[in-house]
PDB file as gemmi writes it, atoms N, CA and C in Angstrom:
CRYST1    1.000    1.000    1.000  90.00  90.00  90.00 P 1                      
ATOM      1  N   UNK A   1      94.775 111.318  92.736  1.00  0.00           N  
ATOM      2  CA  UNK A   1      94.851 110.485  93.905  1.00  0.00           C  
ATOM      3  C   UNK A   1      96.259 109.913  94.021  1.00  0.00           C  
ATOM      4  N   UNK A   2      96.697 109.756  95.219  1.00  0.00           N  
ATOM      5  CA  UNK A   2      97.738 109.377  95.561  1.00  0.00           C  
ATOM      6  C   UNK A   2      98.079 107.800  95.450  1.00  0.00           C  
ATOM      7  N   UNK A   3      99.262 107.350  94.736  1.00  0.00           N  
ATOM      8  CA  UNK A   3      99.940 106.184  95.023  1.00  0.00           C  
ATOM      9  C   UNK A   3     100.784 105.442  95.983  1.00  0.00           C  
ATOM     10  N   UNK A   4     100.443 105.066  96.873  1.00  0.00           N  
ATOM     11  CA  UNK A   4     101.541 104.595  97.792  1.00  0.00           C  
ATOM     12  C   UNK A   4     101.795 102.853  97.715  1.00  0.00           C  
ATOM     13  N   UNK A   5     103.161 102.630  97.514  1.00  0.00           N  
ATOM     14  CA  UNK A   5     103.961 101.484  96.902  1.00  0.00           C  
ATOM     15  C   UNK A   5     104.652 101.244  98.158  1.00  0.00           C  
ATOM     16  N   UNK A   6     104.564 100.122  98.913  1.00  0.00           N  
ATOM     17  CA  UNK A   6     105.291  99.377  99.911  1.00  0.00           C  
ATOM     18  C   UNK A   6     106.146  98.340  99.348  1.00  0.00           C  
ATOM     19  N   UNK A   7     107.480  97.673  99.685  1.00  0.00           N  
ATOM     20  CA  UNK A   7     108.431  96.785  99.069  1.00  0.00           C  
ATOM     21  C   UNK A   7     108.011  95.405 100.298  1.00  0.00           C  
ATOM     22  N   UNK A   8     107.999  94.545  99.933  1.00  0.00           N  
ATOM     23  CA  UNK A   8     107.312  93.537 101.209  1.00  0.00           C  
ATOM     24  C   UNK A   8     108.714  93.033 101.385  1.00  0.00           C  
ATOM     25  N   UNK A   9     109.757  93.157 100.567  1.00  0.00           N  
ATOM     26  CA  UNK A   9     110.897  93.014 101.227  1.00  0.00           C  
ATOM     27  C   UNK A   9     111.952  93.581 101.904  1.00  0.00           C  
ATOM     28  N   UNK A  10     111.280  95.125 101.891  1.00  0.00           N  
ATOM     29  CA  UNK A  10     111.853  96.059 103.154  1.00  0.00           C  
ATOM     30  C   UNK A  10     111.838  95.483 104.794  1.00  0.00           C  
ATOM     31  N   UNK A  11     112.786  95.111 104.957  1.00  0.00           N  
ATOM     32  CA  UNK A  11     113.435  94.614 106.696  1.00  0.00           C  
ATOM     33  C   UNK A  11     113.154  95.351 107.671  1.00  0.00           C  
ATOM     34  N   UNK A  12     112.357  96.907 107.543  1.00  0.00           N  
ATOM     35  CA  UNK A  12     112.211  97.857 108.658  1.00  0.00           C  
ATOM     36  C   UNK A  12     110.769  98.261 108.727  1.00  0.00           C  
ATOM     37  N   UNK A  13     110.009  96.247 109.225  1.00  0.00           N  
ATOM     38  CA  UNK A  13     109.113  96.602 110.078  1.00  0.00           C  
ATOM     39  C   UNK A  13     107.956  97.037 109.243  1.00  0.00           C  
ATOM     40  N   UNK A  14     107.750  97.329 107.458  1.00  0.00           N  
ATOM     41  CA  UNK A  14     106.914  98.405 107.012  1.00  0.00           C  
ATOM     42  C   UNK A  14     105.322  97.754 106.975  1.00  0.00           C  
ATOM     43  N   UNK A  15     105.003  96.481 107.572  1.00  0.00           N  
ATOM     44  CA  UNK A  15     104.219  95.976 107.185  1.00  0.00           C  
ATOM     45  C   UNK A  15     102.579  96.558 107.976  1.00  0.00           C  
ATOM     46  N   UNK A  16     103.148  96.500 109.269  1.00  0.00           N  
ATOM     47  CA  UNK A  16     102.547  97.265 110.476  1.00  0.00           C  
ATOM     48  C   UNK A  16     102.267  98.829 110.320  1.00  0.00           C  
ATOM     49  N   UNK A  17     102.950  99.256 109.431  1.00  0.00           N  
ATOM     50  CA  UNK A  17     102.962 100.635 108.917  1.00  0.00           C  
ATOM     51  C   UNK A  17     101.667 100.924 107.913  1.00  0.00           C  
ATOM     52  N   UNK A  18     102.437  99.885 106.955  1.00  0.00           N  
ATOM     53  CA  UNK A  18     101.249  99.583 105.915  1.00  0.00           C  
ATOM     54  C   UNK A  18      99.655  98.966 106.113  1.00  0.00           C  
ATOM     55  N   UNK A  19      99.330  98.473 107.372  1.00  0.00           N  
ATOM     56  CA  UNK A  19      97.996  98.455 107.345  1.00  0.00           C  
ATOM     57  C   UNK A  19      97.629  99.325 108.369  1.00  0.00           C  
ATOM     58  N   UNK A  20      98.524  99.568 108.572  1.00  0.00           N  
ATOM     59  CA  UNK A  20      97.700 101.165 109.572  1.00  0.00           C  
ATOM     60  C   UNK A  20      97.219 102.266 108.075  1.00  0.00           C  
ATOM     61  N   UNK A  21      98.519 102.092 107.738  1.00  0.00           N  
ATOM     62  CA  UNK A  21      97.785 103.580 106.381  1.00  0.00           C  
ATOM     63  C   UNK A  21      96.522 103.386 105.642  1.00  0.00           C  
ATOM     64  N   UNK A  22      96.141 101.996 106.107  1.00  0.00           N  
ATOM     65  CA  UNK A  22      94.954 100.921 104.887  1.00  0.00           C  
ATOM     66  C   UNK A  22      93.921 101.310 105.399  1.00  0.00           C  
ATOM     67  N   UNK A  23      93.957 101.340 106.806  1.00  0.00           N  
ATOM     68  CA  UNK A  23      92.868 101.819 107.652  1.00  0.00           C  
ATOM     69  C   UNK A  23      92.761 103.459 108.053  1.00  0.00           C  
ATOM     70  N   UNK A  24      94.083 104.271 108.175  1.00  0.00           N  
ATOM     71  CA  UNK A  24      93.924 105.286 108.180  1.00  0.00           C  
ATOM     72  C   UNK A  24      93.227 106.172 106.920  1.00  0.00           C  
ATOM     73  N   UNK A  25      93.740 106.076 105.568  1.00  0.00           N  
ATOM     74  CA  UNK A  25      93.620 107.254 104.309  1.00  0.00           C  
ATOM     75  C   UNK A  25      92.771 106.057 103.527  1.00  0.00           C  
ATOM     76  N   UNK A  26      91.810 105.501 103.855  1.00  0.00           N  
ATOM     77  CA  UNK A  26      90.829 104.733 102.543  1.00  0.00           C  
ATOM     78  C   UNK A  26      91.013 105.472 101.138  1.00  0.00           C  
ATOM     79  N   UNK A  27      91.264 106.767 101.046  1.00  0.00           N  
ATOM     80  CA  UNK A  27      90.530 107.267 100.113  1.00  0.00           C  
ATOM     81  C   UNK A  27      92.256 107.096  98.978  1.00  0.00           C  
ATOM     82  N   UNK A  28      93.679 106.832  99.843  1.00  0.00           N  
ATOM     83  CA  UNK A  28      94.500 106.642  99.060  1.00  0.00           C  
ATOM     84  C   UNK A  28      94.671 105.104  98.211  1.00  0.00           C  
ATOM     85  N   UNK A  29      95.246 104.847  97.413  1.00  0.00           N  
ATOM     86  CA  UNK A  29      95.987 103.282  96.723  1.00  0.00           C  
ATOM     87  C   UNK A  29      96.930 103.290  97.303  1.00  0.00           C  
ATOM     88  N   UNK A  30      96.583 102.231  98.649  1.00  0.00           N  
ATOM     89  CA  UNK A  30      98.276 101.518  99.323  1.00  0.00           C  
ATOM     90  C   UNK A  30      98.256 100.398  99.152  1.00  0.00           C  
ATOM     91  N   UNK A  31      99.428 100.177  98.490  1.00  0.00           N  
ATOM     92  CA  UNK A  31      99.660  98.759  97.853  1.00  0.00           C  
ATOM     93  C   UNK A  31     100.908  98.347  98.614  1.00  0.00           C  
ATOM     94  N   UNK A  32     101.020  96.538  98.418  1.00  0.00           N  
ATOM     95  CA  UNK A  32     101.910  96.228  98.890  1.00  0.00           C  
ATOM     96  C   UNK A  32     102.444  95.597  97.996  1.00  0.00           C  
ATOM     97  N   UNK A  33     103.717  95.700  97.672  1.00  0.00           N  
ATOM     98  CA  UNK A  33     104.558  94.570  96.243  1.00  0.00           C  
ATOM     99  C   UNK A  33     105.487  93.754  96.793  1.00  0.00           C  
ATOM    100  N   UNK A  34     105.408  92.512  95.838  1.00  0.00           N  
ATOM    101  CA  UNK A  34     106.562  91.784  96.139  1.00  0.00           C  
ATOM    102  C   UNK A  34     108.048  92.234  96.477  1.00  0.00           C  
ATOM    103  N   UNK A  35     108.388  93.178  94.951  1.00  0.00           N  
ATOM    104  CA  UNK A  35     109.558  93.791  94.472  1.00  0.00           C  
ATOM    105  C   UNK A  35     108.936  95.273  93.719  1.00  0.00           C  
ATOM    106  N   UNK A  36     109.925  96.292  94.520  1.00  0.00           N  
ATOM    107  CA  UNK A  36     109.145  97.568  93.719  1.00  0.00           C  
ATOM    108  C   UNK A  36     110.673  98.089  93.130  1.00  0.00           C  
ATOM    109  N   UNK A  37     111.914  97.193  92.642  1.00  0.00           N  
ATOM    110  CA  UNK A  37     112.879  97.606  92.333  1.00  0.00           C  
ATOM    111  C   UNK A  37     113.853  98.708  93.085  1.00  0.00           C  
ATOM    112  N   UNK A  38     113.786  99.168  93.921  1.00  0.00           N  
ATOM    113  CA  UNK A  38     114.716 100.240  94.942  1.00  0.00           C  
ATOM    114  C   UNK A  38     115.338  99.114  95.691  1.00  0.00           C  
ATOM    115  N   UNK A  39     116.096  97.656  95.206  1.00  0.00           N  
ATOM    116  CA  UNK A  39     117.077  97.262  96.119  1.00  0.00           C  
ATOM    117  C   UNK A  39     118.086  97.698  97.391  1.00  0.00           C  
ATOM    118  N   UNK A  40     118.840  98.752  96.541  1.00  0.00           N  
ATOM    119  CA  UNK A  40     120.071  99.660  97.273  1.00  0.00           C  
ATOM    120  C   UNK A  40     119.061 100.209  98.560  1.00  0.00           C  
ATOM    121  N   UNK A  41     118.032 101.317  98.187  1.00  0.00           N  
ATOM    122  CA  UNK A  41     117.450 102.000  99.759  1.00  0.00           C  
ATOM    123  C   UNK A  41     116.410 100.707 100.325  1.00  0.00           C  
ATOM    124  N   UNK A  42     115.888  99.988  99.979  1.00  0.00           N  
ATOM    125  CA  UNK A  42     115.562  98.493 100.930  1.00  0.00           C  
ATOM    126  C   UNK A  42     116.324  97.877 101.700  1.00  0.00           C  
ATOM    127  N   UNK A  43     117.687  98.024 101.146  1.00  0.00           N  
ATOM    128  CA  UNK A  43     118.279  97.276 102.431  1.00  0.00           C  
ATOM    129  C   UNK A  43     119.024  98.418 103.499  1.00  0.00           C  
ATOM    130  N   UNK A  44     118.748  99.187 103.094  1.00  0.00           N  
ATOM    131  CA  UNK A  44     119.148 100.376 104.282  1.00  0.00           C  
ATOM    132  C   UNK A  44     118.555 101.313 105.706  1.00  0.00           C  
ATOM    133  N   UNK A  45     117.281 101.459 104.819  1.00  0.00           N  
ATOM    134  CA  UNK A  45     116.213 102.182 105.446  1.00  0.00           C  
ATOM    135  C   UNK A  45     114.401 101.944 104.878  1.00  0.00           C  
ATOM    136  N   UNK A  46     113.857 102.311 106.086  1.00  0.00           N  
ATOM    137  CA  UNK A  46     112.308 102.431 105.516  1.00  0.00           C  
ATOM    138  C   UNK A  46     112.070 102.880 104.416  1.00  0.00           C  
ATOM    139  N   UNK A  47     110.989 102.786 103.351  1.00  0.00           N  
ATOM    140  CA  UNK A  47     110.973 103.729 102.527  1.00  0.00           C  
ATOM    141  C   UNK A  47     109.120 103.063 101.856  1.00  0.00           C  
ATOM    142  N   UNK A  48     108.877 103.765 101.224  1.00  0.00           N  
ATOM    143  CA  UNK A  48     107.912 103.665 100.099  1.00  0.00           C  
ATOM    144  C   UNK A  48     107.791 104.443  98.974  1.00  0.00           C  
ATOM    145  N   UNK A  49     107.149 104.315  97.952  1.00  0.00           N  
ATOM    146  CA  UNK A  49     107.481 104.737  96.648  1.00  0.00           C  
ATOM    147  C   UNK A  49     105.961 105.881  96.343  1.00  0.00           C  
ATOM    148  N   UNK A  50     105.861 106.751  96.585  1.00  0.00           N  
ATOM    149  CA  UNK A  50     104.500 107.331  96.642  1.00  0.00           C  
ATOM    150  C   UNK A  50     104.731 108.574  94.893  1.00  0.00           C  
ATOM    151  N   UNK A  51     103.865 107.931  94.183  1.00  0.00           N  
ATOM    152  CA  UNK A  51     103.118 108.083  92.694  1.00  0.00           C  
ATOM    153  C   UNK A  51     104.886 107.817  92.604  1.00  0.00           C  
ATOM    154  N   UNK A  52     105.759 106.665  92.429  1.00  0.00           N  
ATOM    155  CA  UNK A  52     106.768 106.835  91.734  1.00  0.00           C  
ATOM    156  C   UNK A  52     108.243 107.166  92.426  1.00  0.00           C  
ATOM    157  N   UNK A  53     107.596 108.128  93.023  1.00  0.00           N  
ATOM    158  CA  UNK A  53     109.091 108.481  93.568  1.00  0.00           C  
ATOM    159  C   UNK A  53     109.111 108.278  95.669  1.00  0.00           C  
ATOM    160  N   UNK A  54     110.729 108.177  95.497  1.00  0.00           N  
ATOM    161  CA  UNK A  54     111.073 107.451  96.845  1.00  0.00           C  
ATOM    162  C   UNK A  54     110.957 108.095  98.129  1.00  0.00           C  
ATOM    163  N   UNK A  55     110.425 107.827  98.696  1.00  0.00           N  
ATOM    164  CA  UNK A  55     110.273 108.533  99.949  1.00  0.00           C  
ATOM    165  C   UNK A  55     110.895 107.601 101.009  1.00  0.00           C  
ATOM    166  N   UNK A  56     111.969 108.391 101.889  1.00  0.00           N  
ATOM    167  CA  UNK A  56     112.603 107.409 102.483  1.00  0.00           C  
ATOM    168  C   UNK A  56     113.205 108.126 104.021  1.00  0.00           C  
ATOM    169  N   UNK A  57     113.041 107.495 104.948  1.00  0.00           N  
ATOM    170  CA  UNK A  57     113.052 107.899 106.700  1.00  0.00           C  
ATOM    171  C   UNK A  57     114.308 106.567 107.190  1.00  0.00           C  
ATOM    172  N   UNK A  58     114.428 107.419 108.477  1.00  0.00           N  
ATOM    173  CA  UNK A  58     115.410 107.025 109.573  1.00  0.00           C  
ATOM    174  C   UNK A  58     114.547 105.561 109.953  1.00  0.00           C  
ATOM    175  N   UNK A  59     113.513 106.145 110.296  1.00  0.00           N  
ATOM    176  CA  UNK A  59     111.882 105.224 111.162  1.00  0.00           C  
ATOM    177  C   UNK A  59     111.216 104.979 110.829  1.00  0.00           C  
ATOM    178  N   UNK A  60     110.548 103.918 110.987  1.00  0.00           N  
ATOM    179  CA  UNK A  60     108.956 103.792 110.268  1.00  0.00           C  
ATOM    180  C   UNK A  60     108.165 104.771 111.037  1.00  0.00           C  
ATOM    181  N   UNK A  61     108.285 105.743 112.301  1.00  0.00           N  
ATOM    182  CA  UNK A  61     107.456 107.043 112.858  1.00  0.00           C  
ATOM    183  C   UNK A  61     108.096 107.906 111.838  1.00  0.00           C  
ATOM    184  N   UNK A  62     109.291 108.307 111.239  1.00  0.00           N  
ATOM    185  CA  UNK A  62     108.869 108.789 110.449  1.00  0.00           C  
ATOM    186  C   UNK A  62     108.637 108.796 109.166  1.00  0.00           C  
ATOM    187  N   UNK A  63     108.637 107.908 108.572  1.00  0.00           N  
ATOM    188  CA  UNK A  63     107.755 107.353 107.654  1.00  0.00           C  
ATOM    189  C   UNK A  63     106.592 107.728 107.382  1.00  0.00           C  
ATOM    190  N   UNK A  64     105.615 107.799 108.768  1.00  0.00           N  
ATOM    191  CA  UNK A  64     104.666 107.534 108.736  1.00  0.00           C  
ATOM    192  C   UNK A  64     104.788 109.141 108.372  1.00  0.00           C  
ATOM    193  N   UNK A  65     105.110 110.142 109.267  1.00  0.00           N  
ATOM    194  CA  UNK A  65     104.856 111.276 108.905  1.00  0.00           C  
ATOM    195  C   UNK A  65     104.964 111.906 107.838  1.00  0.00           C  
ATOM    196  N   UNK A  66     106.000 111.365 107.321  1.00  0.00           N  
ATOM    197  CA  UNK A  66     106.404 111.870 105.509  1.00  0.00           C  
ATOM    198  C   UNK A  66     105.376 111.587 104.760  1.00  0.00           C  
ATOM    199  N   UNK A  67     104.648 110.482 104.899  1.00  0.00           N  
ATOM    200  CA  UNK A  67     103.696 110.099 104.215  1.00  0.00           C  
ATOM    201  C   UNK A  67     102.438 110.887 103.961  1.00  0.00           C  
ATOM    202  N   UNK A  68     102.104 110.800 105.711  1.00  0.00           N  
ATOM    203  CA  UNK A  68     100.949 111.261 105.922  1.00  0.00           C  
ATOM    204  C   UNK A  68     100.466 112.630 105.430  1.00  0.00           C  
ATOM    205  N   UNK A  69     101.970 113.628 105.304  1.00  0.00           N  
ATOM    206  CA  UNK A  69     102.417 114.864 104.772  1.00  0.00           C  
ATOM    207  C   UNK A  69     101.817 114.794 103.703  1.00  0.00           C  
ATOM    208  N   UNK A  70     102.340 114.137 102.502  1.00  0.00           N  
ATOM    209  CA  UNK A  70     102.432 113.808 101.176  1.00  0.00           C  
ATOM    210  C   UNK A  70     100.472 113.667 101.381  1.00  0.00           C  
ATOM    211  N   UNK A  71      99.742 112.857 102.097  1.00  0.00           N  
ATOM    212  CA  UNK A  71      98.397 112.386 101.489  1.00  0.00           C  
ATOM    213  C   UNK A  71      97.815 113.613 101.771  1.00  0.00           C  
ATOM    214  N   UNK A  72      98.043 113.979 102.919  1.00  0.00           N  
ATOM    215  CA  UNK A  72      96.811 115.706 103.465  1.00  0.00           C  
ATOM    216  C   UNK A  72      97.275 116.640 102.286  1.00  0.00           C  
ATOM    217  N   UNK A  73      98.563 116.620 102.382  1.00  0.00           N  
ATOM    218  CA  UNK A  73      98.751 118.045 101.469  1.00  0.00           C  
ATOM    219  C   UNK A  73      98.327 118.048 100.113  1.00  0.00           C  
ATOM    220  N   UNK A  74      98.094 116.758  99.333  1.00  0.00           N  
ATOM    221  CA  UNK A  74      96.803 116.385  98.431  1.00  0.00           C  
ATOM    222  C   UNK A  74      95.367 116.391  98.492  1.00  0.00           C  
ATOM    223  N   UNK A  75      95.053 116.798  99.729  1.00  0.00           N  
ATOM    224  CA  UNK A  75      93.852 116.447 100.332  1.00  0.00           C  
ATOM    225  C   UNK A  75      93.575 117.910 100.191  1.00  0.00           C  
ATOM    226  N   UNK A  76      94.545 118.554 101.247  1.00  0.00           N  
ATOM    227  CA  UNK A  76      94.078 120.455 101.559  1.00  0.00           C  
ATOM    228  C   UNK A  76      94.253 120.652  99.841  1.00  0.00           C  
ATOM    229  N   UNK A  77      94.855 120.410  99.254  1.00  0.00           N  
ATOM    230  CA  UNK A  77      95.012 121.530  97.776  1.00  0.00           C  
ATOM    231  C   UNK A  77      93.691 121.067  97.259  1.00  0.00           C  
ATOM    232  N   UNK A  78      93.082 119.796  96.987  1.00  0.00           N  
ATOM    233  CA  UNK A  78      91.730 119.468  96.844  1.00  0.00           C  
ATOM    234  C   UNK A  78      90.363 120.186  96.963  1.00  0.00           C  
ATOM    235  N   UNK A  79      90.982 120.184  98.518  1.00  0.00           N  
ATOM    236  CA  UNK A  79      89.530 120.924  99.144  1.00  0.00           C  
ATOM    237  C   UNK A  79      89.808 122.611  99.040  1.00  0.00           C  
ATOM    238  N   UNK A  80      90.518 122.883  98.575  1.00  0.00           N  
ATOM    239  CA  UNK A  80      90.594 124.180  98.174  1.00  0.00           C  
ATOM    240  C   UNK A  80      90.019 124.708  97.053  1.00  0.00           C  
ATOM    241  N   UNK A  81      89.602 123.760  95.991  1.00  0.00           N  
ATOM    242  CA  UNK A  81      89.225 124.097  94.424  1.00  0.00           C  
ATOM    243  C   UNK A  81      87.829 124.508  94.300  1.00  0.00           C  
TER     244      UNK A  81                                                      
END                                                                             
C-alpha cells in the first residue's frame, strides 16, 4: 500500500489537494505532517513524499496527476495477480 506524505508547510495551496486525495483513494495512507524534512523543494514547488521519495510538480493539477499515477498504477499491478 501506498504512502503519501504532505509537508503542511508547503506554500502551494497542498492542503485542498490533500483532502481531496482523503476522499478520493480511501484505500491509500495520506498523511499530513508538520515537517517532512524536504525544506529546499517546499519552498519552491508543490510536492509530496509518496513511500519516501519526492514527487514534485509545477501545480498542484499536476500534482494531483503524478500522484494519482503513482496510486492506480499500484492498484492495476494488484489487480493483476
Amino acid at each position: 500500500m501506498k504512502k503519501v506524505h504532505f509537508c503542511k508547510k508547503n506554500k502551494f495551496a497542498t492542503k485542498t489537494l490533500y483532502m481531496f486525495l482523503k476522499q478520493t483513494f480511501k484505500h491509500v495512507k495520506i498523511k499530513r505532517k508538520d515537517c517532512v524534512g524536504k525544506c529546499k523543494t517546499c519552498k519552491h514547488c508543490p510536492f509530496v513524499l509518496i513511500d519516501g521519495e519526492v514527487v514534485k510538480a509545477t501545480t498542484t493539477d499536476e500534482l494531483y496527476d503524478r500522484i494519482s499515477h503513482e496510486v492506480t498504477k499500484q492498484w492495476w499491478a494488484f489487480r493483476k495477480k
